[in-house]
C-alpha positions as CSV (number, residue, x, y, z in Angstrom):
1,X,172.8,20.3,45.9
2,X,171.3,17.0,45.4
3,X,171.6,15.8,49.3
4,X,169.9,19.1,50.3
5,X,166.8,18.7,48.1
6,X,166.7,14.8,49.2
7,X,166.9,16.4,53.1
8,X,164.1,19.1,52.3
9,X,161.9,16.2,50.5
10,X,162.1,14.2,53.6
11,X,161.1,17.1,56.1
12,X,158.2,17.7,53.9
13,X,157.1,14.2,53.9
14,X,157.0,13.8,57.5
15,X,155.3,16.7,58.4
16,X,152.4,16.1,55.4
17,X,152.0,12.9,57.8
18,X,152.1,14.8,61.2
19,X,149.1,17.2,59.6
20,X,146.6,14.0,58.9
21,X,147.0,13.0,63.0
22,X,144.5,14.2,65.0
23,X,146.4,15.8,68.1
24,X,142.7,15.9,70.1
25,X,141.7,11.9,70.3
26,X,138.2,11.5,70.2
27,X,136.8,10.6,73.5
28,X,133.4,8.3,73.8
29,X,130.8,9.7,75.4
30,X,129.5,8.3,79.0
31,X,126.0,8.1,79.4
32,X,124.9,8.0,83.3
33,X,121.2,7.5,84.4
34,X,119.9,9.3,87.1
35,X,121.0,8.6,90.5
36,X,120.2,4.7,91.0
37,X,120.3,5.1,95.3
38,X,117.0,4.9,96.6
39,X,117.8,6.3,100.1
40,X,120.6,8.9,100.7
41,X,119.8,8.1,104.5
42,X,117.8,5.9,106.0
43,X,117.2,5.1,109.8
44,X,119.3,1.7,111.6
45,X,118.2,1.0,114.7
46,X,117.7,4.3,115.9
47,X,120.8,5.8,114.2
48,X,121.4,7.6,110.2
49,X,122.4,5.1,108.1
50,X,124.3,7.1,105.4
51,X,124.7,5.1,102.1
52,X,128.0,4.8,100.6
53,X,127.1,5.3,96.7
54,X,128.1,7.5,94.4
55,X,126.0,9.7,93.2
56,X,126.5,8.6,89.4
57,X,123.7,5.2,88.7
58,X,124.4,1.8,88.1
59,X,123.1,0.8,84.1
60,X,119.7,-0.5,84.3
61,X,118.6,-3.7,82.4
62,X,115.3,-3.0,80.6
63,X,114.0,-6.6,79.3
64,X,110.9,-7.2,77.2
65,X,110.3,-10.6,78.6
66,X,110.0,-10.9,82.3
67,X,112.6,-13.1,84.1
68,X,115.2,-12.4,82.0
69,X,118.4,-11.5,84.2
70,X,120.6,-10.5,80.8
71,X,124.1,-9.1,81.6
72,X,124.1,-6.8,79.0
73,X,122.8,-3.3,80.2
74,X,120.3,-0.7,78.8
75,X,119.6,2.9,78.7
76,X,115.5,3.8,78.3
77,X,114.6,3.6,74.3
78,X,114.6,6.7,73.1
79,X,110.8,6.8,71.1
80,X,111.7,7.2,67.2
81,X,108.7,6.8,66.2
82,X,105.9,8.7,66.7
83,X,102.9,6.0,66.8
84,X,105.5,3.8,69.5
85,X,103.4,3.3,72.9
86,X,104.9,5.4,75.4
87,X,104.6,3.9,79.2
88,X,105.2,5.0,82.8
89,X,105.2,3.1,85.8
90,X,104.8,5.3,88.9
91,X,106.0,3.7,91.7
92,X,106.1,4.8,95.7
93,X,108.0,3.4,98.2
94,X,108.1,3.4,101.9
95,X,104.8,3.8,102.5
96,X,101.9,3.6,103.8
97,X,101.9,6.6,105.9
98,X,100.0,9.7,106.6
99,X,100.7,11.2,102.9
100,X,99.3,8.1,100.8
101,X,95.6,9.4,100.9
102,X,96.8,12.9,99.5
103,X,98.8,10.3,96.9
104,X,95.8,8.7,96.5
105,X,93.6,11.7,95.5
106,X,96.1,12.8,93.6
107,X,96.0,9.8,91.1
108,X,92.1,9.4,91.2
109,X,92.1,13.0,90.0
110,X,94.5,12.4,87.0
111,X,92.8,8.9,86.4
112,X,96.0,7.1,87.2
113,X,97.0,4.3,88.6
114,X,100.7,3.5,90.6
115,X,102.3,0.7,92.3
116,X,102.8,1.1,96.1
117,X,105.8,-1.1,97.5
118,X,105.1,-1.3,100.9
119,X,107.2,-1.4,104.3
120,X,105.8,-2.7,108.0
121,X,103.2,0.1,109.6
122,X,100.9,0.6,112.5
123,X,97.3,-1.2,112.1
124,X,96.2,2.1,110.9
125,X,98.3,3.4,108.3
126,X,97.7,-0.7,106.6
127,X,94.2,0.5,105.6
128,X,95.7,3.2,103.5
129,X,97.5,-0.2,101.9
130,X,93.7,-1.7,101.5
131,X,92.4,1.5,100.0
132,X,94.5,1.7,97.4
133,X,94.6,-1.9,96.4
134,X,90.8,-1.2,96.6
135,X,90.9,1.5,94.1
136,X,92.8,-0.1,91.6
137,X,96.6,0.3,92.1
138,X,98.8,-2.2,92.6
139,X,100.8,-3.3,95.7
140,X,104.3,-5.0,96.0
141,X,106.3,-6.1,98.3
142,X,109.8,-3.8,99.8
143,X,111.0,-4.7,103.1
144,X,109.2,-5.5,106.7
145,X,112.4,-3.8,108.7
146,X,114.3,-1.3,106.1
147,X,116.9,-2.1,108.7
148,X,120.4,-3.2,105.9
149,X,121.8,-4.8,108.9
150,X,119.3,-6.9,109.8
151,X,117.9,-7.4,105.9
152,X,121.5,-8.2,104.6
153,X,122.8,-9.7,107.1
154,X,122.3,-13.4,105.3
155,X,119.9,-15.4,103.0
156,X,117.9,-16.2,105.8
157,X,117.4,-13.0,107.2
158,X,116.6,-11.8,103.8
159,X,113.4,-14.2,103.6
160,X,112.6,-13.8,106.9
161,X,111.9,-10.2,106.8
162,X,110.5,-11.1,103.0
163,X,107.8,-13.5,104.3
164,X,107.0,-10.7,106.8
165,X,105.9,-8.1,104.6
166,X,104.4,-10.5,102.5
167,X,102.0,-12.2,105.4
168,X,101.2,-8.1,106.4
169,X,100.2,-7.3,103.2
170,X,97.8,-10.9,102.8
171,X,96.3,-10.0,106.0
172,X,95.6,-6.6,104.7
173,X,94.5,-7.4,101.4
174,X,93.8,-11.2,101.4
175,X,96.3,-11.4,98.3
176,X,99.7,-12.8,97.8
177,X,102.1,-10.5,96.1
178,X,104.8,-12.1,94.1
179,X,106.4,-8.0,92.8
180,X,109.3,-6.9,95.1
181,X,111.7,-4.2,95.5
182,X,115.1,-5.0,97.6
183,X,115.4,-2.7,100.2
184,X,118.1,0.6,98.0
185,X,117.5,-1.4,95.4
186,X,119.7,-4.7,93.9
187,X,122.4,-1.6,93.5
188,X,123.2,-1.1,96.8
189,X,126.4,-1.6,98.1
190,X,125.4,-1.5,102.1
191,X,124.8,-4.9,101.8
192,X,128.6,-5.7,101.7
193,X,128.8,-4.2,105.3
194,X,126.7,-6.7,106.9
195,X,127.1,-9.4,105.0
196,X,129.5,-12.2,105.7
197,X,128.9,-13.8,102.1
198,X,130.4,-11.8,99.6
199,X,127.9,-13.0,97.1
200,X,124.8,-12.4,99.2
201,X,123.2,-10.2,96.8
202,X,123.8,-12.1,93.7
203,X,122.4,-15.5,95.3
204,X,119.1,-12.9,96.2
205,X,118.4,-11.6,93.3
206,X,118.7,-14.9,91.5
207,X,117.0,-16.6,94.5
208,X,113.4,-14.6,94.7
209,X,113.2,-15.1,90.9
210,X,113.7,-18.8,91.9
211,X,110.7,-18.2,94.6
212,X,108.6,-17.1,91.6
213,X,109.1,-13.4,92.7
214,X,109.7,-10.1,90.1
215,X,111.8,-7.2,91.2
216,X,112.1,-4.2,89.9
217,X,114.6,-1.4,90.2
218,X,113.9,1.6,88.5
219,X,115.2,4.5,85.9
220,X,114.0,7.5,86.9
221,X,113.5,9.1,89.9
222,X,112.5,12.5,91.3
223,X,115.2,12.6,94.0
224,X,112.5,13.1,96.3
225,X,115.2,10.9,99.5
226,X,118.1,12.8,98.1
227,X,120.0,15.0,100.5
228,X,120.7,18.8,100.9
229,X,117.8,21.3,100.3
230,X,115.0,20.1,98.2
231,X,112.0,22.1,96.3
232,X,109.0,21.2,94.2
233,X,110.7,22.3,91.1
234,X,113.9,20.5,91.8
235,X,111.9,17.3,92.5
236,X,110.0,18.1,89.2
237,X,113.1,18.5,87.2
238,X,114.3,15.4,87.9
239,X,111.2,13.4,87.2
240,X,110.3,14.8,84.0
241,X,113.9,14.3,82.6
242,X,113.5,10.9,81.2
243,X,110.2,11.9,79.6
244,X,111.7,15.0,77.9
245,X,113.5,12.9,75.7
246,X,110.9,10.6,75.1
247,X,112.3,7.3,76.6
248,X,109.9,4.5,77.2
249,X,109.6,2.5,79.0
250,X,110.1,4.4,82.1
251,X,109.7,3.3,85.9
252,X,110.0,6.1,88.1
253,X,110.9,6.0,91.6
254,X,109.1,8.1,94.3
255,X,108.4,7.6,98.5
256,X,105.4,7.9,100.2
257,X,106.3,8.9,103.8
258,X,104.2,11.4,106.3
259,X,107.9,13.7,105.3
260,X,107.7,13.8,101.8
261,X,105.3,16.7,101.3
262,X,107.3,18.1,98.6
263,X,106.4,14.6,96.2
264,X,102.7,15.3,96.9
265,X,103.3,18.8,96.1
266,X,105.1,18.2,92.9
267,X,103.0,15.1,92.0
268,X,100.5,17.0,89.8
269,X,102.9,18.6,87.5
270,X,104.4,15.4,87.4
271,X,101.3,13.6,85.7
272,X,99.9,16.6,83.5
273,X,103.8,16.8,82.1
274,X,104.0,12.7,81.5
275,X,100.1,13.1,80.3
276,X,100.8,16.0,78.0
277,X,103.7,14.1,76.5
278,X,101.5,11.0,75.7
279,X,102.5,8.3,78.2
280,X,99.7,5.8,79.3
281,X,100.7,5.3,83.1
282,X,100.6,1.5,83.7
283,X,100.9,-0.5,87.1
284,X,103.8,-3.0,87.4
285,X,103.1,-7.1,87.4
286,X,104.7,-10.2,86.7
287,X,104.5,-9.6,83.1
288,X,105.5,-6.3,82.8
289,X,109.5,-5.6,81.0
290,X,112.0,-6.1,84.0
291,X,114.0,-2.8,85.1
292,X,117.0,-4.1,87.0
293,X,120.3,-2.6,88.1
294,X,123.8,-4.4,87.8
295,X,124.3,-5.5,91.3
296,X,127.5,-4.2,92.9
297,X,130.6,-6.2,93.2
């Protein structure tokens, strides 16, 4: 009698212990940003050149203090408080082309003022570069080519087709820009198909800080280059995301080509939502915090 009651004790014991386990674990949540590619497709010397990333974002390093390459990686700031500045940074890319007056109407409408990072153009699409550095917005530096082959290719390539765009741009408006933008941002992994130094894009982004150059990635974006069928309220969606939780600070990629009708289309809603919500819309400089991507191994 005594060994059975010592048995049944036992069993109880262990399964008193088996109930405080949790069978489930507890998984940690993964935060992704939106999608960190600035071209789904862009054209190579005449042919589609289809990027290779995922469509989940790289982190994003948002520094206060510009220059300062941290590795440790950051989300937006959600806005706690209700008296903390809320701030926007609309940038385009690709441009100038036929859509960048409409762009340009756009903002003086709204008040606004954007940063335009510019690519190589005929003679008469640089005087839509001159009219808005005219008007108050801000102009950086992308790429001369947008060709990764060419671009990536080596360091000296690279600076070549750097000093390129920058001597356009002087020319154009008799001022030399020290903000940049790498060419699918310092994220993209089509570098590492053209490049025969498997640290290219490390030694770049350390290097134009070294040249006394700011880049900036971004951390939101209206997925106005994604692929697949796109509409205003899509590309809306996307770009209002960030601001719906009140993040700041917030640097929002867009493109200003003659085929993105659909950004000047949703452009509007864009502002009055960011406008509504209390954001001041601020042009990018030197000074302003850094938003840049891990680069990709």
């Amino acid at each position: 009698m005594l060994l059975v009651s010592v048995v049944f004790l036992t069993a109880c014991f262990f399964l008193v212990r088996a109930s405080d386990q949790d069978p489930s674990p507890v998984l940690s949540p993964t935060y992704e940003l939106t999608n960190a590619t600035e071209e789904n497709a862009h054209e190579t010397d005449g042919a589609t050149e289809a990027s290779e990333e995922p469509p989940t974002a790289p982190a994003v390093n948002i520094q206060t203090e510009p220059g300062d390459n941290a590795d440790t990686a950051a989300e937006p700031t959600d806005n706690a408080e209700e008296n903390t500045k809320k701030v926007i940074y609309l940038t385009f890319d690709d441009g100038p082309s036929a859509r960048t007056p409409e762009i340009l109407n756009i903002l003086d409408k709204y008040n606004v003022k954007a940063t335009f990072f510019v690519v190589h153009t005929s003679e008469a699409n640089r005087e839509y570069t001159k009219s808005a550095y005219e008007r108050g917005h801000v102009i950086g530096l992308h790429t001369y080519s947008h060709k990764y082959n060419v671009i990536y290719s080596s360091e000296t390539a690279f600076y070549d087709d750097l000093r390129k765009i920058s001597d356009e741009v002087f020319d154009c408006i008799g001022e030399r820009i020290k903000i940049m933008r790498f060419a699918g941002g310092s994220s993209n992994t089509l570098w590492k198909k053209y490049a025969s130094d498997g640290d290219l894009m490390n030694k770049l982004v350390k290097g134009v800080e070294e040249k006394g150059y700011a880049y900036f990635d971004w951390n939101a974006q209206s997925n106005d280059s994604a692929g697949g069928l796109q509409t205003v309220e899509r590309l809306f969606k996307s770009a209002i995301s960030s601001g719906e939780k009140g993040r700041t600070p917030i640097n929002m990629l867009m493109h200003d080509e003659a085929s993105k009708k659909l950004t000047v289309e949703a452009l509007p809603k864009i502002i009055e939502f960011y406008q509504s919500m209390g954001y001041e819309f601020c042009t990018l400089s030197q000074d302003s915090p850094v938003f840049h991507h891990s680069v990709s191994k």
